[in-house]
LUMVEXMAR-509223 format. One line per 3 residues: number of its first residue (from 1); their letters; for each residue y, x, z of C-alpha. Coordinates in Angstrom, 2 decimals, m for minus. Layout:
<pts>
NUM	a	Y,X,Z ~ ...
</pts>
This chain:
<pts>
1	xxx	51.59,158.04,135.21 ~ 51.42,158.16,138.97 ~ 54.25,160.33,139.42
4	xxx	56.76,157.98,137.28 ~ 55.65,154.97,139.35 ~ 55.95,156.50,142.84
7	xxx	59.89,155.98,143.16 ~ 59.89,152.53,140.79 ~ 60.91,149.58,142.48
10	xxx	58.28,147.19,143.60 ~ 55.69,149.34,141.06 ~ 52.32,149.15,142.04
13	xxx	50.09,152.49,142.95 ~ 46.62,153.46,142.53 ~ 44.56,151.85,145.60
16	xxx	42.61,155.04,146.30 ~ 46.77,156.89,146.41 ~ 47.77,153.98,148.94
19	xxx	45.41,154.84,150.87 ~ 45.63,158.24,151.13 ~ 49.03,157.97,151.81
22	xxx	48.78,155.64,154.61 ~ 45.57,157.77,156.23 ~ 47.98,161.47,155.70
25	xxx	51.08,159.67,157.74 ~ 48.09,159.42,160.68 ~ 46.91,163.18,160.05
28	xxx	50.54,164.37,160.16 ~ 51.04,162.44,163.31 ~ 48.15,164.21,165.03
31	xxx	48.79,167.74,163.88 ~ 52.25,167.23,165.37 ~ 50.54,166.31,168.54
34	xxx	48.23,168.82,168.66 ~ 50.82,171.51,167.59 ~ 52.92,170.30,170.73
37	xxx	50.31,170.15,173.15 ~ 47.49,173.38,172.27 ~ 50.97,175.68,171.86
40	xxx	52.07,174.69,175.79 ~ 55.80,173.63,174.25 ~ 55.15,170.55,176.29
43	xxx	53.27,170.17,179.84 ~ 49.88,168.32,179.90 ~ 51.40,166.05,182.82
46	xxx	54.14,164.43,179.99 ~ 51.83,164.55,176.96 ~ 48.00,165.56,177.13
49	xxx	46.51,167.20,174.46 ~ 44.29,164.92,171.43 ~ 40.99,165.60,173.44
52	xxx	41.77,165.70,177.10 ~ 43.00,162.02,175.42 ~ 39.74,161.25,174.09
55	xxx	37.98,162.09,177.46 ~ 39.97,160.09,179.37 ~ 39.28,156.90,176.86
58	xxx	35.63,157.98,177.05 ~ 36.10,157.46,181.12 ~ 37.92,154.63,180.67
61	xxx	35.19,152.43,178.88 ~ 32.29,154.24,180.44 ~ 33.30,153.94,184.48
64	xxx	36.03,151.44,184.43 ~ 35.38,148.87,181.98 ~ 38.06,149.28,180.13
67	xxx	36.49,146.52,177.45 ~ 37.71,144.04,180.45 ~ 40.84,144.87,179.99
70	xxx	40.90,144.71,176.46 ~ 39.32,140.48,176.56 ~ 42.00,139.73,179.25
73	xxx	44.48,140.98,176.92 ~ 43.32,139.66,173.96 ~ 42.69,136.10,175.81
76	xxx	46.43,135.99,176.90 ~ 48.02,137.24,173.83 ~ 46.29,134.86,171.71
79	xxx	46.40,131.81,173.71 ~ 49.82,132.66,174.18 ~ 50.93,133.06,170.17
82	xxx	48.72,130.21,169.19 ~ 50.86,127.63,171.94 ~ 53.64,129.43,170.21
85	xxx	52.52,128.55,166.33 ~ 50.87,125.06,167.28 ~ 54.53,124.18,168.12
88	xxx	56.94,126.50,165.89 ~ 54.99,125.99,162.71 ~ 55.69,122.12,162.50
91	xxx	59.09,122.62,164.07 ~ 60.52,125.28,162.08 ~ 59.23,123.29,158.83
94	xxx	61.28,120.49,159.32 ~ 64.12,122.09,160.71 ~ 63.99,124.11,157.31
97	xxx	63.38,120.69,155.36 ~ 66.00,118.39,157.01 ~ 69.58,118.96,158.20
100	xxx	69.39,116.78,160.73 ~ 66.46,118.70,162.82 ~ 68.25,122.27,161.76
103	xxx	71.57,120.61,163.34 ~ 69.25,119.24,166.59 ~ 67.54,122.66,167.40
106	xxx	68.76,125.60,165.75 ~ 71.54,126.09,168.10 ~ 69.82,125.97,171.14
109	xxx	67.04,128.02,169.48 ~ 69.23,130.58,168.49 ~ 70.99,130.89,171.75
112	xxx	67.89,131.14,173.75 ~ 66.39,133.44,171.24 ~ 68.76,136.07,172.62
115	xxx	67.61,135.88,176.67 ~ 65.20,138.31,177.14 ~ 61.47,137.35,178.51
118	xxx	61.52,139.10,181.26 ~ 64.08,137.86,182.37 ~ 62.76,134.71,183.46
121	xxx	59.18,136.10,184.75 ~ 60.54,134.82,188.22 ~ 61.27,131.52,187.31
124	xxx	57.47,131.46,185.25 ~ 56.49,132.47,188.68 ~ 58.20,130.07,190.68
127	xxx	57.23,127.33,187.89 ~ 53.31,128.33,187.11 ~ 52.58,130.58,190.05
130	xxx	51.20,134.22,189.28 ~ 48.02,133.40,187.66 ~ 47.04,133.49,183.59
133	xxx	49.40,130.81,183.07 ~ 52.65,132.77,184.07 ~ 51.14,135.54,181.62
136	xxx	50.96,133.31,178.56 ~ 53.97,131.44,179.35 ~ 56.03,134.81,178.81
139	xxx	54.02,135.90,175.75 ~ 54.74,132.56,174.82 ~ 58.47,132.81,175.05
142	xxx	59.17,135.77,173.75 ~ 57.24,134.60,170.53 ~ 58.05,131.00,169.61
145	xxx	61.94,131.34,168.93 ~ 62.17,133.96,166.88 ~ 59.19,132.55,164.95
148	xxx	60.53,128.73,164.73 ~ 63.68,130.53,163.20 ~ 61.70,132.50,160.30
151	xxx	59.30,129.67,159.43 ~ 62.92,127.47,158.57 ~ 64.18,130.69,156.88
154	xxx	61.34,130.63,154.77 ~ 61.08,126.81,154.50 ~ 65.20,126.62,153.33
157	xxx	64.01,129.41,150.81 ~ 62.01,126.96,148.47 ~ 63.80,127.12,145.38
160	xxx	65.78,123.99,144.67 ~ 64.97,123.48,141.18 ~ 61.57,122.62,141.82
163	xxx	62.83,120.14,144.41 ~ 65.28,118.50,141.93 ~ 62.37,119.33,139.50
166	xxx	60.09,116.61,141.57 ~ 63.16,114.36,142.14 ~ 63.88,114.03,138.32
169	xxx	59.86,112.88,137.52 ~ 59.80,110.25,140.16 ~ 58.37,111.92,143.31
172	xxx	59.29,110.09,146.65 ~ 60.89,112.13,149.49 ~ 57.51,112.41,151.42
175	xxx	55.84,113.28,148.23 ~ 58.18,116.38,147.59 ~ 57.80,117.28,151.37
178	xxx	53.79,117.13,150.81 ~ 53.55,118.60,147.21 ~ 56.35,120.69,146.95
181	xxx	57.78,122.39,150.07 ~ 54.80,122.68,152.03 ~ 52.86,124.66,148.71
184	xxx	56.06,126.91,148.21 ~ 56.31,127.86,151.72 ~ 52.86,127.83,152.87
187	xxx	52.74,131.81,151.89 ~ 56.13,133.61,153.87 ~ 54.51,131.38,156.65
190	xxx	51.00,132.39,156.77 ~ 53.09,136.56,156.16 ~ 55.73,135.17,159.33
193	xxx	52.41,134.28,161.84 ~ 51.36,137.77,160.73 ~ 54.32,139.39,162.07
196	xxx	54.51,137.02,164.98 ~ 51.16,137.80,166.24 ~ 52.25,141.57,166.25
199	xxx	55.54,140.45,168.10 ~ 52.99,139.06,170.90 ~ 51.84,142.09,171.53
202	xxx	54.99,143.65,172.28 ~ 55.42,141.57,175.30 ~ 51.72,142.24,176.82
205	xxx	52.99,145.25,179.32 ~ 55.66,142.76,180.27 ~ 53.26,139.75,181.08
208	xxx	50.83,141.87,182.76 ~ 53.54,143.73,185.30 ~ 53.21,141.11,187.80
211	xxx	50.34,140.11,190.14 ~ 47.88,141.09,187.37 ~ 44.44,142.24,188.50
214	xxx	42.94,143.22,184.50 ~ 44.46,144.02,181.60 ~ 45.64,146.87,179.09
217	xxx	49.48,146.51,180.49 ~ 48.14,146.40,183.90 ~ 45.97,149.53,183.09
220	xxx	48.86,151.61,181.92 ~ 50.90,150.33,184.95 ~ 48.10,151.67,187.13
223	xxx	48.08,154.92,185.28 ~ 51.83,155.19,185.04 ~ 52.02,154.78,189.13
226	xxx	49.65,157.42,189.32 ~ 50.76,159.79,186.26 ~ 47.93,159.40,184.51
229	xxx	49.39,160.26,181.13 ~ 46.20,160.50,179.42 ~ 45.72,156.84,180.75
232	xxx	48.35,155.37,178.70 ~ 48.30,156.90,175.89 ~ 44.79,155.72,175.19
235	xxx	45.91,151.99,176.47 ~ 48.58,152.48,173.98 ~ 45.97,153.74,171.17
238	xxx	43.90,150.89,171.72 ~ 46.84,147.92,171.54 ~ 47.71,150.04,167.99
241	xxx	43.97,149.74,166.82 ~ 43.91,146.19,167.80 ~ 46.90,145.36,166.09
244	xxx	45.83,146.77,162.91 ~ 42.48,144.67,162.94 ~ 44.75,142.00,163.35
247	xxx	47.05,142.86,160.61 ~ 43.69,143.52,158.26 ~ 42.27,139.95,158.88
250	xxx	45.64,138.42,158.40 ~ 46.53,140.11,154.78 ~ 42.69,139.34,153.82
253	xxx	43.12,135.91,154.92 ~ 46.33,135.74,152.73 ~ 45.00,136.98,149.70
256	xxx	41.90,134.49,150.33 ~ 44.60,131.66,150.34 ~ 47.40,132.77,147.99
259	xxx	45.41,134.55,145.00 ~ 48.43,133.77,142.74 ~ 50.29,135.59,145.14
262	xxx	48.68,139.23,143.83 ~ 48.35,141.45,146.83 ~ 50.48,139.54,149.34
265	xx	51.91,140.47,152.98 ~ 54.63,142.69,153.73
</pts>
């Protein structure tokens, strides 16, 4: 039964074969590794081997608390992302609700969605000065356009019938806005913050490459200046780890909210 639902469209698999599937892709990825590293087809000084990896993290957290790093990071992210959500999430709403605040913002939006953050670290600097405020300002930006833009995609995605549905029965405008699109969209937002928050992370090495003092970017900019390979990989490990936690509490948070919704996330 398995075996004819494996390549069916949107068919559901056993939990326990999920699972397994998703833990082998990890196993493969570290046999790889290992096969690349123990055999010598690659020098230790571009890609240490899985335990000279695992000592070096074990350094990390033991000499040079390394669990600093990680609460600096985490601070800025999320401060960062949630400035970005507090603002996008009612924004991108109405912008996906009414014409008039699509026509108002999405150009400009879309046009500044394209400049890169780091591309404007100097002007953060010359704005905020070089302390945790420059940090979550570019965290900030490179998060809050491209997340105003998906919240209206998935607000303009409420299906109209149900909207000409509440217009036919006597529901005012606000009422539709309140008891209609809000419900319906409520869902691919919650799943759009998921993504977002992951987005956040992208830009940490970014934030953290000027005047930083603390931090898993400024760790692996440390190591990188003096080719610490083993350094980086495990700074890069532990922003992976982190964002799977994150990615955990999000989906159980969405099937807490949208039961109807059967498994949820994407």
């Amino acid at each position: 039964m398995v075996k004819c639902k494996l390549f069916t469209p949107k068919a559901d698999i056993p939990a326990p074969f999920y699972v397994a599937l998703s833990a082998l892709t990890f196993v493969l990825l570290a046999a790889i590794w290992s096969a690349l590293t123990y055999s010598d087809l690659i020098p230790p000084m571009f890609l240490p081997s899985p335990d000279k990896v695992v000592k070096d993290g074990v350094i990390l957290f033991s000499e040079f608390d390394l669990m600093n790093d990680i609460w600096a990071s985490v601070f800025r992210v999320t401060v960062g992302f949630l400035l970005a959500a507090v603002i996008a999430v009612p924004l991108g709403i109405m912008m996906g609700s009414l014409k008039v605040c699509e026509a108002l913002a999405e150009p400009m939006l879309s046009f500044i969605r394209y400049m890169p953050a780091s591309a404007f670290i100097p002007l953060f600097i010359l704005w905020l000065g070089i302390g945790e405020s420059e940090k979550i300002a570019v965290i900030f930006f490179g998060t809050f356009f491209p997340l105003t833009l998906m919240i209206m995609d998935v607000t303009k995605n409420v299906a109209h019938d149900l909207i000409d549905t509440a217009y036919t029965l006597g529901v005012s405008r606000w009422g539709v806005f309140r008891r209609i699109i809000l419900p319906a969209s409520m869902p691919g937002i919650v799943d759009t913050l998921r993504i977002a928050f992951g987005w956040a992370w992208t830009y940490l090495v970014v934030a953290e490459i000027v005047a930083a003092g603390s931090g898993l970017g400024f760790m692996i900019m440390q190591a990188q200046r003096f080719l610490k390979t083993g350094n980086i990989i495990v700074g890069i490990i532990v922003i992976g780890v982190i964002g799977i936690v994150i990615d955990i509490v999000f989906k159980w948070l969405y099937a807490r909210m949208f039961p109807w919704m059967g498994k949820g996330g994407r």
